[in-house]
N, CA, C and O atoms as a GROMACS GRO file, in nm:
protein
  508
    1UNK      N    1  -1.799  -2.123  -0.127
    1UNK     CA    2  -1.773  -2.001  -0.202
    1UNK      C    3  -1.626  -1.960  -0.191
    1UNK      O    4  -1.573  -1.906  -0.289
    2UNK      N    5  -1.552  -1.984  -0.070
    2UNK     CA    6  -1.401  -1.917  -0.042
    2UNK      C    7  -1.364  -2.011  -0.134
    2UNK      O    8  -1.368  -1.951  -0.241
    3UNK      N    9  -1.335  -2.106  -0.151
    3UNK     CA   10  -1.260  -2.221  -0.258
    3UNK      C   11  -1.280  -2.162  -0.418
    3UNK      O   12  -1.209  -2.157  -0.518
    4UNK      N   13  -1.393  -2.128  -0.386
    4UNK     CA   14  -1.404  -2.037  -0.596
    4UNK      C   15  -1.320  -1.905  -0.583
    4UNK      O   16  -1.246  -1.864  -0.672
    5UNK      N   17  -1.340  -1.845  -0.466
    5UNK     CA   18  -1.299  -1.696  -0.473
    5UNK      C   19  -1.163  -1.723  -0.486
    5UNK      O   20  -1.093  -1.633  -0.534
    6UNK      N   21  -1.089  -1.878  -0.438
    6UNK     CA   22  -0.938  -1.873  -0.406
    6UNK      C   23  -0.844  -1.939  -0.534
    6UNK      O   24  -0.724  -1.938  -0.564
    7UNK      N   25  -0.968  -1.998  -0.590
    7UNK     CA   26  -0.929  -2.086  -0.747
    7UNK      C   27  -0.884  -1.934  -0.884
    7UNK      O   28  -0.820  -1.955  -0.987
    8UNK      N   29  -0.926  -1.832  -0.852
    8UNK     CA   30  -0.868  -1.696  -0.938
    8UNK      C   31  -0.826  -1.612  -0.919
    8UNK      O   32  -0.857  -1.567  -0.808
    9UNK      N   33  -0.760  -1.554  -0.973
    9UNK     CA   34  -0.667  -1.440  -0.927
    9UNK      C   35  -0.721  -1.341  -0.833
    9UNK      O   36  -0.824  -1.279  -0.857
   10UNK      N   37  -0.657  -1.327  -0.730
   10UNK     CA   38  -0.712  -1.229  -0.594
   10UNK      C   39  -0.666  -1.109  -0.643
   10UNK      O   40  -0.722  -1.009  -0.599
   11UNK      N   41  -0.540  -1.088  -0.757
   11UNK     CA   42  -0.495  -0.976  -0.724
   11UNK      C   43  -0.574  -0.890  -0.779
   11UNK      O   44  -0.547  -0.771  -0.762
   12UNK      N   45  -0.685  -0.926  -0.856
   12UNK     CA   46  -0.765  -0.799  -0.954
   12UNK      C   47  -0.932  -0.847  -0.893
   12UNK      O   48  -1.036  -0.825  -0.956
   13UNK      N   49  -0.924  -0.909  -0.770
   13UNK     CA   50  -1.066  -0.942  -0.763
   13UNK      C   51  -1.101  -0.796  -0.732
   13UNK      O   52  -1.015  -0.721  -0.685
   14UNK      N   53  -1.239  -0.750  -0.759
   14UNK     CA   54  -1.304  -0.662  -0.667
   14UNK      C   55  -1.292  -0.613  -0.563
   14UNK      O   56  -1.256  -0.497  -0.544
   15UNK      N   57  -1.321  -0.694  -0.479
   15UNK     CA   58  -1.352  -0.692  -0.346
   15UNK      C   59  -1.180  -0.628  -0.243
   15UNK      O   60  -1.155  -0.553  -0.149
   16UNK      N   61  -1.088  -0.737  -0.361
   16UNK     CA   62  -0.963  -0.766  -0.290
   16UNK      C   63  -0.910  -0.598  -0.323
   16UNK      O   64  -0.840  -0.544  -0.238
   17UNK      N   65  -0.945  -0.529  -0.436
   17UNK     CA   66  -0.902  -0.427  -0.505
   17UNK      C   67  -0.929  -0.309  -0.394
   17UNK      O   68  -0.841  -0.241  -0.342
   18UNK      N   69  -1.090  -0.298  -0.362
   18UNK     CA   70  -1.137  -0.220  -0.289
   18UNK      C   71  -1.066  -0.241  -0.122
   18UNK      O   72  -1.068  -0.156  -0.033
   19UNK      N   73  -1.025  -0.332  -0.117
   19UNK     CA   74  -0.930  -0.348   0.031
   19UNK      C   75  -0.765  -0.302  -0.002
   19UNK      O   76  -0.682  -0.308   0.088
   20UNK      N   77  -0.735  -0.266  -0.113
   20UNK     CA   78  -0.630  -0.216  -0.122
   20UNK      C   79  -0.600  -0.066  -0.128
   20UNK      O   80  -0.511   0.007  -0.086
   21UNK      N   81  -0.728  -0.047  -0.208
   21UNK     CA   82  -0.771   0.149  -0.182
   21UNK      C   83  -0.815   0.162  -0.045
   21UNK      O   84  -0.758   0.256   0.010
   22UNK      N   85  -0.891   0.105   0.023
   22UNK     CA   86  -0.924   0.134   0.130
   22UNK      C   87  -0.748   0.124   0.239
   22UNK      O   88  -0.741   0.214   0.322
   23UNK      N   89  -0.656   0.049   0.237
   23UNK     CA   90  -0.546   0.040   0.319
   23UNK      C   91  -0.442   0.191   0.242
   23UNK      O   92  -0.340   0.243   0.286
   24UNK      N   93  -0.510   0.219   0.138
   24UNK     CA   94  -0.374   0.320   0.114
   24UNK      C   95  -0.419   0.425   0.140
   24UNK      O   96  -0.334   0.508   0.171
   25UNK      N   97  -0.564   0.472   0.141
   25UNK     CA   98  -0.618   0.564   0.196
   25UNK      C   99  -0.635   0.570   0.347
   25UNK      O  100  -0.662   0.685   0.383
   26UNK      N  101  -0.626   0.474   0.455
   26UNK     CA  102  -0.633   0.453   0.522
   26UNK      C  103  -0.440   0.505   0.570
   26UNK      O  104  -0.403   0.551   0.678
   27UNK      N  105  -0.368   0.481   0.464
   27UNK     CA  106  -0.227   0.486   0.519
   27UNK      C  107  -0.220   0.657   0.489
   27UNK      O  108  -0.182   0.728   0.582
   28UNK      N  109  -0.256   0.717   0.366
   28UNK     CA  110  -0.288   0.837   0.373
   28UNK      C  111  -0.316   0.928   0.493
   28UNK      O  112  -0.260   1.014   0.560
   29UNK      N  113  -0.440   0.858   0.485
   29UNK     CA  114  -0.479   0.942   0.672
   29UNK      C  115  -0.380   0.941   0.798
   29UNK      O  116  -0.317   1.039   0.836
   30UNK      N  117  -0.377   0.843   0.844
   30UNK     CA  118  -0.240   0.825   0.952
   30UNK      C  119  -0.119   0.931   0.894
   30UNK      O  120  -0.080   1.036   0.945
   31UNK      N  121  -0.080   0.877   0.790
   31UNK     CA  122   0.042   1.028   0.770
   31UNK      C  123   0.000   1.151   0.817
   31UNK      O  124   0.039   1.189   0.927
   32UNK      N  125  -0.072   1.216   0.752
   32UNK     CA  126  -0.143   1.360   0.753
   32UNK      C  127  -0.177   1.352   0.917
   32UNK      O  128  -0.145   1.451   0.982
   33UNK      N  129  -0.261   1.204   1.013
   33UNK     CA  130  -0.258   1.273   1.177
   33UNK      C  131  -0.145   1.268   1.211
   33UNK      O  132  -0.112   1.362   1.284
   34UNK      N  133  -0.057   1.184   1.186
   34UNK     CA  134   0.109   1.199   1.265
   34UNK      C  135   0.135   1.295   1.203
   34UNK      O  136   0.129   1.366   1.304
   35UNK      N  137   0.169   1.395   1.093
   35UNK     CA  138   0.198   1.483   1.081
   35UNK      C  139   0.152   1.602   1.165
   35UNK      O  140   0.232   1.691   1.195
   36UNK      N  141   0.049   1.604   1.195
   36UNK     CA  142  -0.027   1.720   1.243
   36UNK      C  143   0.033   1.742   1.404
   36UNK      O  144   0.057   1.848   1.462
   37UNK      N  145   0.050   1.572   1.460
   37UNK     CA  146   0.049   1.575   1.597
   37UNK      C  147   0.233   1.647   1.609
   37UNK      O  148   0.274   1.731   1.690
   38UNK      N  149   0.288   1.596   1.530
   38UNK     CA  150   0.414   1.609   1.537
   38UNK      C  151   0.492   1.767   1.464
   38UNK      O  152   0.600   1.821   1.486
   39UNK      N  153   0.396   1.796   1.386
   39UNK     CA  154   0.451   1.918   1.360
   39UNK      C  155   0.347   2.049   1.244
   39UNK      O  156   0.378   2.132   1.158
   40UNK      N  157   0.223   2.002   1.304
   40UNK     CA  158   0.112   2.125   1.235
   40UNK      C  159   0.064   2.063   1.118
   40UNK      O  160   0.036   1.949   1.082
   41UNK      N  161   0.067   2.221   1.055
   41UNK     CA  162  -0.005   2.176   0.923
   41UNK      C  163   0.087   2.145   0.849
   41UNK      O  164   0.060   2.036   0.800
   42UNK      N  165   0.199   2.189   0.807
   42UNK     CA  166   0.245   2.165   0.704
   42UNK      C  167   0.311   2.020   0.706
   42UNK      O  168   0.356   1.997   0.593
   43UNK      N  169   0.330   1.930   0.780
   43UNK     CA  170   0.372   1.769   0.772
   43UNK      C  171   0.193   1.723   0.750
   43UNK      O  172   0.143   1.630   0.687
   44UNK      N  173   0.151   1.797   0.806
   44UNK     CA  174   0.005   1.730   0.785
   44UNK      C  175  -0.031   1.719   0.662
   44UNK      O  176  -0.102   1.623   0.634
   45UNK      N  177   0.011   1.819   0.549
   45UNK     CA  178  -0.008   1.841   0.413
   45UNK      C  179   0.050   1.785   0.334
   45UNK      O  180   0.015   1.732   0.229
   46UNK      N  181   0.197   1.798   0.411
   46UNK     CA  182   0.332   1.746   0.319
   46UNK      C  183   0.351   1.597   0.286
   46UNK      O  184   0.393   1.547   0.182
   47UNK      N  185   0.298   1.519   0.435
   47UNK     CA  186   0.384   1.379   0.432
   47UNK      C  187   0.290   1.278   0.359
   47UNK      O  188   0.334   1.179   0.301
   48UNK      N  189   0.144   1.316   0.366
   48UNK     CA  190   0.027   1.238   0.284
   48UNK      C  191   0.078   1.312   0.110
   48UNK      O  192   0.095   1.234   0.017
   49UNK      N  193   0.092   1.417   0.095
   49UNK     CA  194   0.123   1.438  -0.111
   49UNK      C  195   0.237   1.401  -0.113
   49UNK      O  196   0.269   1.385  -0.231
   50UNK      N  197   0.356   1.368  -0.014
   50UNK     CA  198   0.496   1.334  -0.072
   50UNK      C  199   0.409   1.222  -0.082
   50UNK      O  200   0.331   1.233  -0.176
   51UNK      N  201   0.395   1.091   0.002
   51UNK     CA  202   0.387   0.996  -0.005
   51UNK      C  203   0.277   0.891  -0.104
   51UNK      O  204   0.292   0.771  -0.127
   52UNK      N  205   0.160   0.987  -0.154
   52UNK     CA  206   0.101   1.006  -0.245
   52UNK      C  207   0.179   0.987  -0.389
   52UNK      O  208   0.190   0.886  -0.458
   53UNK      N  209   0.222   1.098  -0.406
   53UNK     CA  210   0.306   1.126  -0.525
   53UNK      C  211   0.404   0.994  -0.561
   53UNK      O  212   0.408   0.940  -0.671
   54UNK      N  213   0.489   0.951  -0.436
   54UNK     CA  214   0.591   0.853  -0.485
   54UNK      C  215   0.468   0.754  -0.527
   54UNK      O  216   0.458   0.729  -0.647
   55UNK      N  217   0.397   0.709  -0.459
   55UNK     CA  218   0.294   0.586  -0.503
   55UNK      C  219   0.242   0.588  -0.617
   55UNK      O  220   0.254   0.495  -0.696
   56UNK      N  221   0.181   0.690  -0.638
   56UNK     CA  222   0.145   0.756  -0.849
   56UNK      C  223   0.227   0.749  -0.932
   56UNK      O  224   0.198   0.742  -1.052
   57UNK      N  225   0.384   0.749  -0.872
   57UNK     CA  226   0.466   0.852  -0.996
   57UNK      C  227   0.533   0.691  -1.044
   57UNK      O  228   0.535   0.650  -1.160
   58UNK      N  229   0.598   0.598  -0.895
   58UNK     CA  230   0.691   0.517  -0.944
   58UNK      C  231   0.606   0.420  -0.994
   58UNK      O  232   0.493   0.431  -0.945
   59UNK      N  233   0.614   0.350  -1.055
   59UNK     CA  234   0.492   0.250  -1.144
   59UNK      C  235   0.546   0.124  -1.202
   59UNK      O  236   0.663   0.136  -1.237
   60UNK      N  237   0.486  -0.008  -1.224
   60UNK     CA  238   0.549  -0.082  -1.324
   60UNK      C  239   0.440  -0.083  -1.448
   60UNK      O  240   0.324  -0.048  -1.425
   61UNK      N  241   0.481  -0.123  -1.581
   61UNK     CA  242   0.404  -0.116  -1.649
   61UNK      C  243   0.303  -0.197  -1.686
   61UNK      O  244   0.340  -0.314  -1.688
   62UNK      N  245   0.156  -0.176  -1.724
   62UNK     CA  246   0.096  -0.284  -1.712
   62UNK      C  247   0.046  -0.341  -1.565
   62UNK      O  248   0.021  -0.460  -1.545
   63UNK      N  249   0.037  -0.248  -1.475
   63UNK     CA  250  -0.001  -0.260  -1.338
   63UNK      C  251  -0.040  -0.160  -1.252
   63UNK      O  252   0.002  -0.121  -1.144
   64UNK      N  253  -0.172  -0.111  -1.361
   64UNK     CA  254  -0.277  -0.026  -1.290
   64UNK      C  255  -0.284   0.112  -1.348
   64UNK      O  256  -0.347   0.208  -1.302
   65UNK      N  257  -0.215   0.107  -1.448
   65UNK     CA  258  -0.187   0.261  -1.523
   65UNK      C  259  -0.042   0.304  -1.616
   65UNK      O  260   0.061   0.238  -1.607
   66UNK      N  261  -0.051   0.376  -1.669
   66UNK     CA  262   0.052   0.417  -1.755
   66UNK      C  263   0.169   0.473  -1.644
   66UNK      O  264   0.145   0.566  -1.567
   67UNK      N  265   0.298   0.404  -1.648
   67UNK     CA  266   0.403   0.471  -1.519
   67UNK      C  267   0.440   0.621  -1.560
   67UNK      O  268   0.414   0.666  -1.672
   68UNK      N  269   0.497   0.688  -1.466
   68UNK     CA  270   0.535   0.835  -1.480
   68UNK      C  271   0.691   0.803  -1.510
   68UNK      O  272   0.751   0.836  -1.612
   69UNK      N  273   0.738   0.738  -1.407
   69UNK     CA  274   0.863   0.643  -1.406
   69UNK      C  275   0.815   0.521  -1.348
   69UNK      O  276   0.743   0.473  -1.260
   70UNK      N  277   0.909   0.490  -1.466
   70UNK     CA  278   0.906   0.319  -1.499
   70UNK      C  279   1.010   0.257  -1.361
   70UNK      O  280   1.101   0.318  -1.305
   71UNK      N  281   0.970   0.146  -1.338
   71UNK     CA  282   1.048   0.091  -1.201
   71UNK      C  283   1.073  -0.030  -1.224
   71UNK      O  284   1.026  -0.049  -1.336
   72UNK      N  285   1.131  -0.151  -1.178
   72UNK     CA  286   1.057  -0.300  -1.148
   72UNK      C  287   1.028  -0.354  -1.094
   72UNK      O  288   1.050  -0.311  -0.981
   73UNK      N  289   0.958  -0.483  -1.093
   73UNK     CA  290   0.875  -0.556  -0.949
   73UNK      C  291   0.905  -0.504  -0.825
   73UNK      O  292   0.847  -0.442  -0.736
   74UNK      N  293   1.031  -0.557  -0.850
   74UNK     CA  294   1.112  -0.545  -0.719
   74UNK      C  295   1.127  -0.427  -0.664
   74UNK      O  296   1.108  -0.427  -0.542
   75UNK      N  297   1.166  -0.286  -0.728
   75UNK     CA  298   1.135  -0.155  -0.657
   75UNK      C  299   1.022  -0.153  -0.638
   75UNK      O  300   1.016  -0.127  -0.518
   76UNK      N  301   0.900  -0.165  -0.682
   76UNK     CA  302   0.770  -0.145  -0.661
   76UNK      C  303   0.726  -0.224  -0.535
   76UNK      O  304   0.637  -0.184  -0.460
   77UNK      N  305   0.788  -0.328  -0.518
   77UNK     CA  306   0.764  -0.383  -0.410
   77UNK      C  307   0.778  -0.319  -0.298
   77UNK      O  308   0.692  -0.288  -0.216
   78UNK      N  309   0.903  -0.299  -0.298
   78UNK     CA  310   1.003  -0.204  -0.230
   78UNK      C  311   0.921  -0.090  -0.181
   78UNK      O  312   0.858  -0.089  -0.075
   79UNK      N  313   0.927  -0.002  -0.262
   79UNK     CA  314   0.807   0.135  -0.271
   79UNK      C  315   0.717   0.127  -0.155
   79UNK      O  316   0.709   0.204  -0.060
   80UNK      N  317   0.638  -0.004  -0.185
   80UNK     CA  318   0.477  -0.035  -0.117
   80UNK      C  319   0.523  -0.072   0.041
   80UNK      O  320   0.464  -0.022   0.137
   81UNK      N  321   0.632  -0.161   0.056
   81UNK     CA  322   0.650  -0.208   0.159
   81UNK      C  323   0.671  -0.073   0.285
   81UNK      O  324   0.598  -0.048   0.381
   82UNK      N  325   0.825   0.012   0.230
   82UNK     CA  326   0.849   0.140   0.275
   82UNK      C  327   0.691   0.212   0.305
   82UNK      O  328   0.661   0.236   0.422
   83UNK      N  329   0.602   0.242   0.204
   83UNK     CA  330   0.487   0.301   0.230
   83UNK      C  331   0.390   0.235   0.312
   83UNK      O  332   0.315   0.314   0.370
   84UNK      N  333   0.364   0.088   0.337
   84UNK     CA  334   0.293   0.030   0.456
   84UNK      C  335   0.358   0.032   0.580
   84UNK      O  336   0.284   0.023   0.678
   85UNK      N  337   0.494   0.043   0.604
   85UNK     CA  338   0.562   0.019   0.688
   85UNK      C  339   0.592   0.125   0.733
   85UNK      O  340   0.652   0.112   0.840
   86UNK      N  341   0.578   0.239   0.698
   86UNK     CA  342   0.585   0.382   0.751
   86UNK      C  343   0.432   0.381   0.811
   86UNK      O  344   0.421   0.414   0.929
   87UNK      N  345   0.317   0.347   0.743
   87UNK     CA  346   0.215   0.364   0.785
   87UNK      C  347   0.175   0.316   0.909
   87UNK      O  348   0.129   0.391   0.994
   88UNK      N  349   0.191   0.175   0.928
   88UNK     CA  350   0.203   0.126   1.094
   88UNK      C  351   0.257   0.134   1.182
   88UNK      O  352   0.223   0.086   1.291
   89UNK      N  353   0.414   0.236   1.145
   89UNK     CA  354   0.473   0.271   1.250
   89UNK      C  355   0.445   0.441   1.332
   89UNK      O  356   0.464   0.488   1.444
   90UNK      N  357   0.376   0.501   1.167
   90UNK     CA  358   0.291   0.607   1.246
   90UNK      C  359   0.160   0.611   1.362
   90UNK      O  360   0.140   0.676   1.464
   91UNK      N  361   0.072   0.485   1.273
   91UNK     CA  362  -0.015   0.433   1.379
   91UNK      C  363   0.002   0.415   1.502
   91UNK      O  364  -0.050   0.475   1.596
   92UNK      N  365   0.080   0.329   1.500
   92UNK     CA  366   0.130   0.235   1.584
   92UNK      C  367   0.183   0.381   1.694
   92UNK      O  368   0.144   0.368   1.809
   93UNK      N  369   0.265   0.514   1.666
   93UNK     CA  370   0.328   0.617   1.698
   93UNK      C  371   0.208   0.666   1.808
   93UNK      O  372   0.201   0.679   1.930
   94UNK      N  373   0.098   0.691   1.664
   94UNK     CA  374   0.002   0.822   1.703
   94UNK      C  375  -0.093   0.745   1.802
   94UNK      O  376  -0.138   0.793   1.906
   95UNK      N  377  -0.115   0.615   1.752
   95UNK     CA  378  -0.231   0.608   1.862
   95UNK      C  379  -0.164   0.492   1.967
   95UNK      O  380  -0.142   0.532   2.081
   96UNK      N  381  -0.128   0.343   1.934
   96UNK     CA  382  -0.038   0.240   1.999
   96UNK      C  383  -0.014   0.148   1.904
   96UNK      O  384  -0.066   0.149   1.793
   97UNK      N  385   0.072   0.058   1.949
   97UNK     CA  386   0.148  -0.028   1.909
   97UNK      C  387   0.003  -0.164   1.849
   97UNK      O  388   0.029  -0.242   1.757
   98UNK      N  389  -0.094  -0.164   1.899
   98UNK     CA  390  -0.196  -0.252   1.898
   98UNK      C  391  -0.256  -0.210   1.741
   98UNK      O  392  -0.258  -0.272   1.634
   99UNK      N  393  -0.301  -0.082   1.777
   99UNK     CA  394  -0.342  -0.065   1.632
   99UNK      C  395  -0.227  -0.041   1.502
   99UNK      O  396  -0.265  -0.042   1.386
  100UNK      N  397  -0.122  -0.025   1.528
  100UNK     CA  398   0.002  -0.049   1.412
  100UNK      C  399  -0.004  -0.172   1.391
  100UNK      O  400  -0.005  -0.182   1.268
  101UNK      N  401  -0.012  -0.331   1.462
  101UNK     CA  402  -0.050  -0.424   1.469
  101UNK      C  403  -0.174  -0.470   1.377
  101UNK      O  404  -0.183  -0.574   1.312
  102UNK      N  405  -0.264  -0.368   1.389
  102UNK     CA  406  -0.403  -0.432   1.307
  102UNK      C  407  -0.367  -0.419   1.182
  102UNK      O  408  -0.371  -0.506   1.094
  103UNK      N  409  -0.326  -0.296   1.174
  103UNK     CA  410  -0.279  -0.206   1.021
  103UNK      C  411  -0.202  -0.304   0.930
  103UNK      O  412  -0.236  -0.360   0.826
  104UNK      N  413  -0.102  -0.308   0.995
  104UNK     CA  414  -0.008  -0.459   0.974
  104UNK      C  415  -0.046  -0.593   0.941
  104UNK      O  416   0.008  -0.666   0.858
  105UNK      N  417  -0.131  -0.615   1.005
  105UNK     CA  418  -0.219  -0.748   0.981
  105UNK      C  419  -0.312  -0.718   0.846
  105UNK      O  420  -0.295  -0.801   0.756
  106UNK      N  421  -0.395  -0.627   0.822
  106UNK     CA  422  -0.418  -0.625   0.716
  106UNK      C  423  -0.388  -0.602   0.579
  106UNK      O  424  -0.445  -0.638   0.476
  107UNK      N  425  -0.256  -0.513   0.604
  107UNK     CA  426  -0.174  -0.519   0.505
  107UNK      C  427  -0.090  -0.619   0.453
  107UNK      O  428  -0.041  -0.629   0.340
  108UNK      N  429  -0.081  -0.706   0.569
  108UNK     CA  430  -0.005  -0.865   0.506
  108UNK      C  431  -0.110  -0.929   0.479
  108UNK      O  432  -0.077  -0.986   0.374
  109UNK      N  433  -0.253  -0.971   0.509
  109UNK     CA  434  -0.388  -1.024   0.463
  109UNK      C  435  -0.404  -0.972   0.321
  109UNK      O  436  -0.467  -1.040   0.240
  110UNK      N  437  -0.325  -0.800   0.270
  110UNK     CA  438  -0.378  -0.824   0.147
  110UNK      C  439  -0.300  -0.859   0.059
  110UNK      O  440  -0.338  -0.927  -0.037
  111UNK      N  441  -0.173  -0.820   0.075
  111UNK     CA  442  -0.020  -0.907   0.008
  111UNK      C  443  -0.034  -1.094  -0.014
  111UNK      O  444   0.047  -1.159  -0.080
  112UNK      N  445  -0.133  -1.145   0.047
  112UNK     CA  446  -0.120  -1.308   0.128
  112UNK      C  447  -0.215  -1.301   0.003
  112UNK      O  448  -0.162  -1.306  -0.107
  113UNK      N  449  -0.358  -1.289   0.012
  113UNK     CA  450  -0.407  -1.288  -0.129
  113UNK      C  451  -0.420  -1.233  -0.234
  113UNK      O  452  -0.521  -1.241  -0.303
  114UNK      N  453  -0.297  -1.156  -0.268
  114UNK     CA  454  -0.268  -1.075  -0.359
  114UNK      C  455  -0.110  -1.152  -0.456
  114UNK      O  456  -0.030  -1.109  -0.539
  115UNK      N  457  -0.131  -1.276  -0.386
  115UNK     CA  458   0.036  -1.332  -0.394
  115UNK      C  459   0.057  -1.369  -0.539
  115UNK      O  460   0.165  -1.388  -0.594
  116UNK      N  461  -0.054  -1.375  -0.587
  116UNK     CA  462   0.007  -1.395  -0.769
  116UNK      C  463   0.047  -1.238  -0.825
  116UNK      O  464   0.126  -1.217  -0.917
  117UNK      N  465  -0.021  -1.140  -0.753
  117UNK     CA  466   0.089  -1.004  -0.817
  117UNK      C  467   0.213  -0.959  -0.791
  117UNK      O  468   0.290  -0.880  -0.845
  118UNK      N  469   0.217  -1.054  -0.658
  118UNK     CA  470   0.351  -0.998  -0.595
  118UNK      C  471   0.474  -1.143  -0.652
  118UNK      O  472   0.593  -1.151  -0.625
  119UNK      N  473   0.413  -1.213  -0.709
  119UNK     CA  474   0.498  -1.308  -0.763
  119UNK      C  475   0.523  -1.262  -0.914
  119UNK      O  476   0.637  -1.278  -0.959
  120UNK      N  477   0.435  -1.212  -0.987
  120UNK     CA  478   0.443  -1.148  -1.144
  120UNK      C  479   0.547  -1.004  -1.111
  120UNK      O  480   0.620  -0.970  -1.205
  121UNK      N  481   0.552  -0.943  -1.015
  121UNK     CA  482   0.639  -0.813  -1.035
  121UNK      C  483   0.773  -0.891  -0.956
  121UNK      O  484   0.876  -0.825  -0.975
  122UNK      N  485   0.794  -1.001  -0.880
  122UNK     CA  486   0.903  -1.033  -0.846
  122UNK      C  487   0.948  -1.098  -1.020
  122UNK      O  488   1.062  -1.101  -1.067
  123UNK      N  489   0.851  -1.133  -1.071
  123UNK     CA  490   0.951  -1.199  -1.171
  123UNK      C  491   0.966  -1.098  -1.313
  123UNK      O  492   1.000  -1.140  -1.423
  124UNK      N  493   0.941  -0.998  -1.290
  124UNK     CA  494   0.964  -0.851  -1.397
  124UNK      C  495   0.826  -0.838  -1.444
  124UNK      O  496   0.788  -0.724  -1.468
  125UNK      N  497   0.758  -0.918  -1.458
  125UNK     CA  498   0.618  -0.914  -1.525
  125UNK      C  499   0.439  -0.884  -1.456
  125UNK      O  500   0.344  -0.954  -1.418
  126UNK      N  501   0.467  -0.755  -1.468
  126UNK     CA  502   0.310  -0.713  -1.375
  126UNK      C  503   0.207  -0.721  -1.466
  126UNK      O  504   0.116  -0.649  -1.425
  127UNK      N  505   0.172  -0.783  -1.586
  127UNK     CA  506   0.045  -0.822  -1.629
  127UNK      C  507  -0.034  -0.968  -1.608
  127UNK      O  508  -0.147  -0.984  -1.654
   0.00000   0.00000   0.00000
């Protein structure tokens, strides 16, 4: 079965999709507890809708929705990386370095089979 699942595009499979909402919501949360631990409510509020917002707003076209602003591969890449990489270092902050580690690991597990999208926005083209 892994050999069929690996013969088509991972980046729009199901499964692979729902592991990508699940890591950004997952990166969501960690903001909002490092915020809280570090400075109340209002980083708790603030740093999950800033970081929210940039993820909605900057967009390429043809890759998951109509953009607010238009970007390319390459910023978008950019974007995601900054936004996972803030996320494991909050983890990694709030609780240890082990679980910033896991976070990390699954966020490159979904980039690894996600590699035909991240090869279409390196080359300007996210459809």
């Amino acid at each position: 079965m892994l050999p069929t699942l690996l013969e088509k595009s991972m980046a729009n499979h199901p499964l692979n999709l729902a592991i990508r909402a699940l890591l950004e919501l997952v990166a969501l949360i960690v903001f909002a507890m490092w915020g809280w631990r570090h400075g109340g409510v209002l980083p708790a509020i603030a740093l999950p809708l800033l970081a929210a917002s940039a993820w909605g707003v900057f967009r390429v076209p043809n890759d998951g929705g109509t953009p607010v602003v238009r970007v390319s591969g390459l910023v978008r890449l950019l974007l995601e990386a900054v936004f996972f990489s803030a996320a494991v270092a909050a983890a990694a902050d709030h609780w240890s370095p082990a679980i910033g580690a896991q976070l990390a690991g699954a966020v490159i597990a979904h980039y690894a089979l996600s590699y035909d999208r991240v090869l279409r926005l390196l080359k300007g083209n996210a459809a």
